[in-house]
C-alpha positions as a LaTeX table, in Angstrom:
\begin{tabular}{lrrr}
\hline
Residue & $x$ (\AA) & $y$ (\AA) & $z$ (\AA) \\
\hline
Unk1 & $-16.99$ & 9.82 & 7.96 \\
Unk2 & $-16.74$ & 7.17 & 5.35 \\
Unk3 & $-13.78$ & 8.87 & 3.16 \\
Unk4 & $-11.88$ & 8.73 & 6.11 \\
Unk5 & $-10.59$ & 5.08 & 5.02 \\
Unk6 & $-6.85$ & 5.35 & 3.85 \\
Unk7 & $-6.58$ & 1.60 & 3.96 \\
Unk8 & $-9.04$ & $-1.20$ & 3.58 \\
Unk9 & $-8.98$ & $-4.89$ & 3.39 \\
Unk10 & $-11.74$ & $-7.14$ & 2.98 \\
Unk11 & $-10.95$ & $-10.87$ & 3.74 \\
Unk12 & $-7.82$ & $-10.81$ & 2.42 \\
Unk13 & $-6.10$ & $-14.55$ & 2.27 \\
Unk14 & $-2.81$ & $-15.70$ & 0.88 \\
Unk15 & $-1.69$ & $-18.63$ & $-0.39$ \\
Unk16 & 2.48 & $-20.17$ & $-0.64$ \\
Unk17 & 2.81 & $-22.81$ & $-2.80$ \\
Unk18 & 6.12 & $-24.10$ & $-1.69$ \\
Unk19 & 6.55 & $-27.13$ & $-2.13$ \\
Unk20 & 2.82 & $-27.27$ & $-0.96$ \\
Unk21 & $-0.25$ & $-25.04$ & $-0.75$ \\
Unk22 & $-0.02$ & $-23.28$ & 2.20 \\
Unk23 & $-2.66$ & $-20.38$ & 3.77 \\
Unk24 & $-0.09$ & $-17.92$ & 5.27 \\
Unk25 & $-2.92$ & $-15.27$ & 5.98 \\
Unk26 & $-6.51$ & $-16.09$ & 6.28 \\
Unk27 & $-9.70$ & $-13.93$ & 6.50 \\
Unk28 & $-7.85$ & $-10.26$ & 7.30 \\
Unk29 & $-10.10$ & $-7.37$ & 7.75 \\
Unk30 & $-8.54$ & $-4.30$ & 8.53 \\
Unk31 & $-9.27$ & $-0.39$ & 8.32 \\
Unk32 & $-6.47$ & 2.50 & 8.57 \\
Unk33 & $-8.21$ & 5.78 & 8.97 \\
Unk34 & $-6.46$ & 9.32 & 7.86 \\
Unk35 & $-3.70$ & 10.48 & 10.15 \\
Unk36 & $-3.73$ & 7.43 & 12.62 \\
Unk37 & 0.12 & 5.59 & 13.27 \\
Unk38 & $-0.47$ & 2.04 & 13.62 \\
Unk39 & 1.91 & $-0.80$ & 14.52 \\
Unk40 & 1.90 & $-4.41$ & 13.32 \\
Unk41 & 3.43 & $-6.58$ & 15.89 \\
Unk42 & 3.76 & $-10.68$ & 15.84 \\
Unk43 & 6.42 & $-13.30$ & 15.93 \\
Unk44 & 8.41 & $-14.25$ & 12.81 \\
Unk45 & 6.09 & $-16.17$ & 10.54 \\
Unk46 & 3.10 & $-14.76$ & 11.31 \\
Unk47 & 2.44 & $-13.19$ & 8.18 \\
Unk48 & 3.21 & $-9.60$ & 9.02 \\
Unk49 & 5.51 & $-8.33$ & 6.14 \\
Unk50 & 3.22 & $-10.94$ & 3.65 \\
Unk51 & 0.32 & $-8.33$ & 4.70 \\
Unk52 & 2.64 & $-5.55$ & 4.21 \\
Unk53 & 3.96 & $-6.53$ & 0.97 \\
Unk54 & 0.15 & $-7.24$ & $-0.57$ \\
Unk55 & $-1.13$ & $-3.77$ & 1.47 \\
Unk56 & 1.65 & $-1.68$ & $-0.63$ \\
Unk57 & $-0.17$ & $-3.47$ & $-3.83$ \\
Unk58 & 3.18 & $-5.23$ & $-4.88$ \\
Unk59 & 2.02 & $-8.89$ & $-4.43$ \\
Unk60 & $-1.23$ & $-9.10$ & $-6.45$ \\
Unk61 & $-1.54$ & $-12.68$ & $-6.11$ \\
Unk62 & $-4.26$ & $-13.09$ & $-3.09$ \\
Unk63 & $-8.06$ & $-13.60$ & $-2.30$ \\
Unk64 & $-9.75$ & $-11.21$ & $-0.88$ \\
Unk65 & $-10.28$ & $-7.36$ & $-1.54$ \\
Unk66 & $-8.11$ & $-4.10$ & $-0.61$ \\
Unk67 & $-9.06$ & $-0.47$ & $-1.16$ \\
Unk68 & $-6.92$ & 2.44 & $-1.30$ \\
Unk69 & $-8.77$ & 5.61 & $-0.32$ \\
Unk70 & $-12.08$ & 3.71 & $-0.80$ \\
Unk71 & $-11.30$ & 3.21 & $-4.24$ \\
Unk72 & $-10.40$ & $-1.06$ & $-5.51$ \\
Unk73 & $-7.04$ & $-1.72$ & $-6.46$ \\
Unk74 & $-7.71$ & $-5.36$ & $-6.35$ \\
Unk75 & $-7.66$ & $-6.69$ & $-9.85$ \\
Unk76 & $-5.89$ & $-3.46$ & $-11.70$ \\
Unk77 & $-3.24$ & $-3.99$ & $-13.91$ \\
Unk78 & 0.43 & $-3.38$ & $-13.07$ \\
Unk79 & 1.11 & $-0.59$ & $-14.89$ \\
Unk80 & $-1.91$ & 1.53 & $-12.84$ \\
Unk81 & $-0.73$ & 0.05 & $-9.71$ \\
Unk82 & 2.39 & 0.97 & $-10.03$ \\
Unk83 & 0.89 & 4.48 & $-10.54$ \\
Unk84 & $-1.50$ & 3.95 & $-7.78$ \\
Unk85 & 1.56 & 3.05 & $-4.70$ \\
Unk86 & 3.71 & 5.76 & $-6.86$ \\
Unk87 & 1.36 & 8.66 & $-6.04$ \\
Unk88 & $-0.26$ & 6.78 & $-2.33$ \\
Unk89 & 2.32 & 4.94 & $-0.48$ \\
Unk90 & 6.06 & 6.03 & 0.78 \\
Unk91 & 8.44 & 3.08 & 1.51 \\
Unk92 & 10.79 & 2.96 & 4.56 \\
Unk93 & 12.38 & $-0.74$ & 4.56 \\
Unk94 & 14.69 & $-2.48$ & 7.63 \\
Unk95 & 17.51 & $-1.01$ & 4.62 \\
Unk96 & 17.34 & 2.12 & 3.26 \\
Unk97 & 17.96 & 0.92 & $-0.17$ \\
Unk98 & 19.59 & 4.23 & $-0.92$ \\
Unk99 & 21.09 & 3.70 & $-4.99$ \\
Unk100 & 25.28 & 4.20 & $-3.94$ \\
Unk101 & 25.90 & 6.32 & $-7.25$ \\
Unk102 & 23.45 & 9.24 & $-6.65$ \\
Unk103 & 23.77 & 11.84 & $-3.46$ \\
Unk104 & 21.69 & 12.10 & $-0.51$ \\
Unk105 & 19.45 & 14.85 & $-2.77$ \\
Unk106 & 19.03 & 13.15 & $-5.67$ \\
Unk107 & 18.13 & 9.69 & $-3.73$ \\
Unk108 & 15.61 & 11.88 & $-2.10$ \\
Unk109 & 14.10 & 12.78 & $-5.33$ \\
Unk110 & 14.15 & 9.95 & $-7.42$ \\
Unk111 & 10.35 & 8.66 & $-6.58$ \\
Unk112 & 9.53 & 12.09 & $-7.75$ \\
Unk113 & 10.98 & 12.46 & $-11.04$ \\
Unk114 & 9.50 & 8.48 & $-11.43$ \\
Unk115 & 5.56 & 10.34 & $-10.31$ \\
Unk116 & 6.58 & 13.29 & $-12.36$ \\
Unk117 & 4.15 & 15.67 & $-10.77$ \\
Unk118 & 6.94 & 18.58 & $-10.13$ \\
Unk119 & 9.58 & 20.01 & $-12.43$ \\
Unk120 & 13.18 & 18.94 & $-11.19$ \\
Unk121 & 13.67 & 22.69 & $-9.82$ \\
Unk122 & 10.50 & 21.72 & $-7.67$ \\
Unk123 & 11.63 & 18.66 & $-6.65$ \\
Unk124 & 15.24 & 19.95 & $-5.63$ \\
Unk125 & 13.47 & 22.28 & $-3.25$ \\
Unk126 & 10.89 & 19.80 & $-2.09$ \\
Unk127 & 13.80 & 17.45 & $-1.35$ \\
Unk128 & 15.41 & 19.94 & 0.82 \\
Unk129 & 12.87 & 21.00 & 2.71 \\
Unk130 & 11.99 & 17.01 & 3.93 \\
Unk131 & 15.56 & 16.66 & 4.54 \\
Unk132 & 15.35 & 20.08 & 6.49 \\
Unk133 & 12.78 & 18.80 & 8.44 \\
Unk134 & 15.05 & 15.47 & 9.23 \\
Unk135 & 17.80 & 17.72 & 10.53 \\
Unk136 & 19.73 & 15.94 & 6.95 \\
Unk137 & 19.64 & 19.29 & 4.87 \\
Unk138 & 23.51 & 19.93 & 5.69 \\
Unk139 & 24.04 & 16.50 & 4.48 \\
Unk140 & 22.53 & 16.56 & 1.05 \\
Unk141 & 25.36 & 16.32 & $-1.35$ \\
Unk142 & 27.24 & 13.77 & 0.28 \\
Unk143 & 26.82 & 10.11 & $-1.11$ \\
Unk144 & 24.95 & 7.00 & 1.04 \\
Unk145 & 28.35 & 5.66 & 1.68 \\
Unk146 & 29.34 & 8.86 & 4.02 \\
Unk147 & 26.54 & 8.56 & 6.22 \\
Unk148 & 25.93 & 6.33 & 9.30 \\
Unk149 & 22.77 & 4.24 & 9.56 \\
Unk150 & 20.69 & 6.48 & 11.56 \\
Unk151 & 21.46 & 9.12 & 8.93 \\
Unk152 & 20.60 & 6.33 & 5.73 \\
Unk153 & 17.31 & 5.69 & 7.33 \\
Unk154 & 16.59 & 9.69 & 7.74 \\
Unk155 & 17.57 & 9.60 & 3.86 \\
Unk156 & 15.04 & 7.12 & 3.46 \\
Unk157 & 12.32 & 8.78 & 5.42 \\
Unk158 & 12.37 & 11.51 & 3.42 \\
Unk159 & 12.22 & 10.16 & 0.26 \\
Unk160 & 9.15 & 8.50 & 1.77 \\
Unk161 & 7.57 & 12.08 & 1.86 \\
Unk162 & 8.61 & 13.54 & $-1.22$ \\
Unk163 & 5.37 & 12.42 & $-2.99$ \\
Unk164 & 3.28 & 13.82 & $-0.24$ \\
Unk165 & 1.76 & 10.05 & 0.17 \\
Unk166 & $-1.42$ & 9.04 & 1.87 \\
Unk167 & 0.31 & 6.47 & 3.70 \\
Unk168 & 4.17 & 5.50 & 4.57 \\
Unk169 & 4.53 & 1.78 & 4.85 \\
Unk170 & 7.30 & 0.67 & 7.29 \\
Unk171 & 9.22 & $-3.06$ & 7.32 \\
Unk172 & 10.97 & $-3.20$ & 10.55 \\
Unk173 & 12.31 & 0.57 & 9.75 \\
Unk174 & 14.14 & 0.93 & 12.74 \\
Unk175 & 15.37 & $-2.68$ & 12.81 \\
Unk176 & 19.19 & $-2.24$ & 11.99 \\
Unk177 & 19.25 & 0.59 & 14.18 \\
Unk178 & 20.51 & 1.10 & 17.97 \\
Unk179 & 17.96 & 2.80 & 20.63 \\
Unk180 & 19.40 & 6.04 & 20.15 \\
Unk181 & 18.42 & 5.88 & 16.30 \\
Unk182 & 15.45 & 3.85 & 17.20 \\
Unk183 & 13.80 & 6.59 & 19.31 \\
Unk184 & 15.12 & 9.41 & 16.70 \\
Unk185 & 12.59 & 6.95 & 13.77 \\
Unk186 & 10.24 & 6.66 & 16.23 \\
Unk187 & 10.04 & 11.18 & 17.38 \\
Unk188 & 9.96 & 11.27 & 13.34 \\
Unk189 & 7.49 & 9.11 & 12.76 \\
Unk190 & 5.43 & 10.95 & 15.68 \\
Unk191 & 5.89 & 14.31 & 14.06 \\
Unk192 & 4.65 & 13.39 & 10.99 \\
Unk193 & 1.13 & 12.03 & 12.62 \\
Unk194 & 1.14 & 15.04 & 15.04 \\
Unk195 & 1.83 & 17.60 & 12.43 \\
Unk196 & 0.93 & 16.56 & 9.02 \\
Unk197 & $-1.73$ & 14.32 & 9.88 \\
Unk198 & 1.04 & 11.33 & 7.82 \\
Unk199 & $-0.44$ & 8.18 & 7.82 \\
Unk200 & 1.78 & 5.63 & 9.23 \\
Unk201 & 1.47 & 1.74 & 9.25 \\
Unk202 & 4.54 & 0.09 & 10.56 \\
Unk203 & 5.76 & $-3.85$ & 10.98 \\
Unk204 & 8.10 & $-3.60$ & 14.06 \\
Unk205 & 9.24 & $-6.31$ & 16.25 \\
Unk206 & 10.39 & $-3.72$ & 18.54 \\
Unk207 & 7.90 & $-3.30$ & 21.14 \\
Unk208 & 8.89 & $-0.42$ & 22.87 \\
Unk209 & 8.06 & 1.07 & 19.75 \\
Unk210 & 4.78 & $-0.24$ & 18.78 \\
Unk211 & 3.56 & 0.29 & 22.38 \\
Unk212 & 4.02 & 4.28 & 21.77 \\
Unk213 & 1.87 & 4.28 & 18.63 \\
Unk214 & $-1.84$ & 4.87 & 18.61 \\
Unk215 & $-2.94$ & 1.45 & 17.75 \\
Unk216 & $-1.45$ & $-2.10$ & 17.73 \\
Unk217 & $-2.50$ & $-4.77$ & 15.61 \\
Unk218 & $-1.62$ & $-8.11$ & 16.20 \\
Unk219 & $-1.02$ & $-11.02$ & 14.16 \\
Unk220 & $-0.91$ & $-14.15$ & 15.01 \\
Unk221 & $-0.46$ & $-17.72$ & 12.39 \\
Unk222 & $-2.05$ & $-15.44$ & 9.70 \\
Unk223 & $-4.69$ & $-13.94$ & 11.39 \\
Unk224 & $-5.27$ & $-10.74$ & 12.92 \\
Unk225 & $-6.05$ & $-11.31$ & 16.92 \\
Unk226 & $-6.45$ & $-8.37$ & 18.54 \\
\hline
\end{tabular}
């Protein structure tokens, strides 16, 4: 089924040019279908949060096509991309970038009141029921600075959801965390793939991690090798 697709890119290449030009990914070709949880693995260097960064349409500056749900993005301006990874993509980062002056509820919220698709009263419940689903709900008026990591990055996986994305983009997501919180991303991440068909593309260097999702892509210098 072609409108399968969630994720497309058509020789994508990037460019540094610091001090000197410099091709940091070359040629990429690469299809995410609905519901699959795929892992990008490689060593440092090899381009893997570069793709990342230009997949979640934030870097614009590359050669090469990607498509979002079969549909271009390549080439749009900023203001409907920002629209575009708004309503399409959830973030979970290495850190949780939770904002310190807002609660565990409202952090939850805040890409929704940005998409505006809910009324706040929506939202509020929305927000509770992701953080239900996180085992966090009993934690939702406390502020980032009360929780432990594990619990930040539970925070952060939720506010992921709350725009009901196509796809949740992870950097290193369970990077600053020990195995115990590690395997706790990792059952969550499952979940979501096993019972809300959540697509899930995730940069780990954590193998033990990528080796339990359905697919592993490879990078290697730039290029995608296996």
């Amino acid at each position: 089924m072609e409108n399968n697709k969630v994720l497309e890119t058509i020789g994508l290449t990037k460019y540094f040019y610091d001090p000197v030009k410099f091709k940091v990914l070359t040629s990429i070709d690469l299809s995410i279908d609905h519901g699959e949880f795929v892992s990008i693995v490689g060593k440092s260097g090899c381009g893997k949060s570069t793709l990342l960064y230009l997949l979640s349409t934030m870097d614009t500056d590359y050669e090469g096509q990607i498509l979002i749900h079969n549909e271009l993005v390549t080439g749009k301006a900023d203001k409907v991309l920002a629209q575009i990874r708004n309503e399409n993509i959830g973030f979970v980062f290495q850190f949780h970038y939770l904002l310190i002056e807002y609660n565990v509820l409202r952090n939850v919220m805040l890409p929704g009141m940005k998409l505006a698709k809910y009324s706040e009263q929506e939202l509020e419940h929305r927000a509770l029921e992701h953080l239900k689903i996180l085992g966090m709900e009993d934690q939702a008026l406390k502020m980032p600075n009360q929780l432990s990591g594990g619990q930040k990055q539970r925070v952060a996986i939720a506010r992921a959801l709350i725009n009901d994305p196509l796809i949740i983009m992870g950097d290193e997501p369970t990077g600053n965390l020990d195995k115990r919180n590690s395997d706790l991303v990792f059952d969550i991440f499952r979940e979501l793939t096993v019972e809300k068909k959540q697509t899930l593309l995730i940069v780990t260097h954590d193998t033990d991690f990528a080796n339990k999702t359905n697919r592993i892509i490879t990078m290697e210098d730039g290029r995608i090798v296996s």
